[in-house]
N, C-alpha and C positions, 0 to 999 in steps of 0.2 A: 753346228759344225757342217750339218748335209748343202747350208744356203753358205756359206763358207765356201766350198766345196765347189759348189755350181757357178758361183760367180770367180772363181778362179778360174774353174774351166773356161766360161766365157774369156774372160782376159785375155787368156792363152790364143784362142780360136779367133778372138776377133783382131789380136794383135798379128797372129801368120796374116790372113789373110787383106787387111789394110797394107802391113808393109810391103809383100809381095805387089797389091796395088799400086802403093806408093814408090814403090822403087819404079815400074814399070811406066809409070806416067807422068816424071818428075821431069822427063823431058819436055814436056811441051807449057811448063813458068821459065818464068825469067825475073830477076831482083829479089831470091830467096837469100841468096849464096851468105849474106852476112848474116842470118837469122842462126845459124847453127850450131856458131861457136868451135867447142873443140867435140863435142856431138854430132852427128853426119843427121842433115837434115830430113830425113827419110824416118828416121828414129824418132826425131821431133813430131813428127805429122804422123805418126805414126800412134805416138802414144797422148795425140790430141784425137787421132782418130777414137782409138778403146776409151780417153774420157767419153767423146759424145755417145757411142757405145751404151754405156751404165748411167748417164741420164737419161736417153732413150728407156731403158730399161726399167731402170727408178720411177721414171713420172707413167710410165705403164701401171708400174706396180702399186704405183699411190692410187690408179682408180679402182685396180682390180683388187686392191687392200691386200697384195701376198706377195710377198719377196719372189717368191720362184712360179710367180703365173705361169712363166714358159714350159713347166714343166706337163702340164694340160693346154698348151697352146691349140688356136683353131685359127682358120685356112683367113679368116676376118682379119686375127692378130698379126696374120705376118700382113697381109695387105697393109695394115695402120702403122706398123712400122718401116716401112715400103714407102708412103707420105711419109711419116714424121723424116725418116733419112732427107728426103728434099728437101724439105723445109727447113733439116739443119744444118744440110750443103749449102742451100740458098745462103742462110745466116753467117755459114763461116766465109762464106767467099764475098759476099758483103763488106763482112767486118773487116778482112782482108784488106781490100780496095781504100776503107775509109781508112786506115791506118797503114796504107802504105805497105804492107808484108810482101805481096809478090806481085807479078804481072801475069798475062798470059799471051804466050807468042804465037803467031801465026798458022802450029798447028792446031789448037787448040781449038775442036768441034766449039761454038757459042750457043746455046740454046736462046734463039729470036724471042724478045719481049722479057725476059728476064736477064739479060745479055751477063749472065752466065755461063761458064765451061762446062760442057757434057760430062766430062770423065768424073770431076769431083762431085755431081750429081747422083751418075748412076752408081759411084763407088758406096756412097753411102746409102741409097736409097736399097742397093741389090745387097751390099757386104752387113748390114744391120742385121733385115732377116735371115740370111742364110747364118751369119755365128749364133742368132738365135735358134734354127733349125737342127743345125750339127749339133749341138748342147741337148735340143731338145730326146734326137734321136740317140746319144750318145746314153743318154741319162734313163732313158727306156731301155735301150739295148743291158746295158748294167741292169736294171732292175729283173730285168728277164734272166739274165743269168744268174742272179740271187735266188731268186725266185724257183728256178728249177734246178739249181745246186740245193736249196734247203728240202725241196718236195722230195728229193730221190734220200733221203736223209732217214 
């Protein structure tokens, strides 16, 4: 129930903070508009974002063999999930291209040599770790308060 629990909370945490992204930076594609249906497409990339999210997460926890690694996270893990975020901006915005999903328009920063766009980079690379951080610190701060609720008992 407690890993239940925690990967909800993540949901939550990594879903505000992508869509807020995602809303803010939806300006600079273009050839999205049919993708969305009767769903606004912010919502869509949004909760493509929180998948990649819990794979990040997942193939963590398959080396570290624990559902809830993050809960003893170190300064290392957020670093490797900080790459892995690149790695799977690279790939989505890749897959993107090969299959036609959006374009990017003119304001759109390009990172030279991998002529990919900035924002969907840093968004994943910066918004991975920190909904992992917020969870981690979240998850501490509760414990601390159980903790010294039950001592004064």
């Amino acid at each position: 129930m407690k890993t239940l629990y925690i990967y909800g909370l993540l949901a939550v945490v990594s879903f505000v903070f992508h869509f807020v992204w995602e809303s803010s930076h939806l300006s600079l594609y273009g050839g999205y508009e049919g993708l969305s249906g009767s769903v606004p497409i912010t919502l869509w990339a949004t909760l493509g974002d929180v998948r990649y999210t819990f794979g990040a997460v997942l193939l963590v926890a398959l080396f570290k063999k624990s559902l809830v690694w993050f809960q003893s996270v170190r300064i290392t893990d957020y670093a490797g999930l900080f790459i892995l975020g690149i790695f799977i901006a690279v790939f989505v915005e890749y897959k993107a291209f090969v299959f036609d999903r959006w374009f990017y328009l003119n304001t759109m920063p390009i990172i030279p040599g991998l002529n990919v766009g900035l924002s969907p980079v840093l968004q994943m690379a910066l918004l991975l770790p920190l909904s992992v951080f917020v969870v981690n610190r979240y998850m501490h701060r509760l414990h601390a308060c159980h903790t010294t609720g039950r001592s004064r008992s």
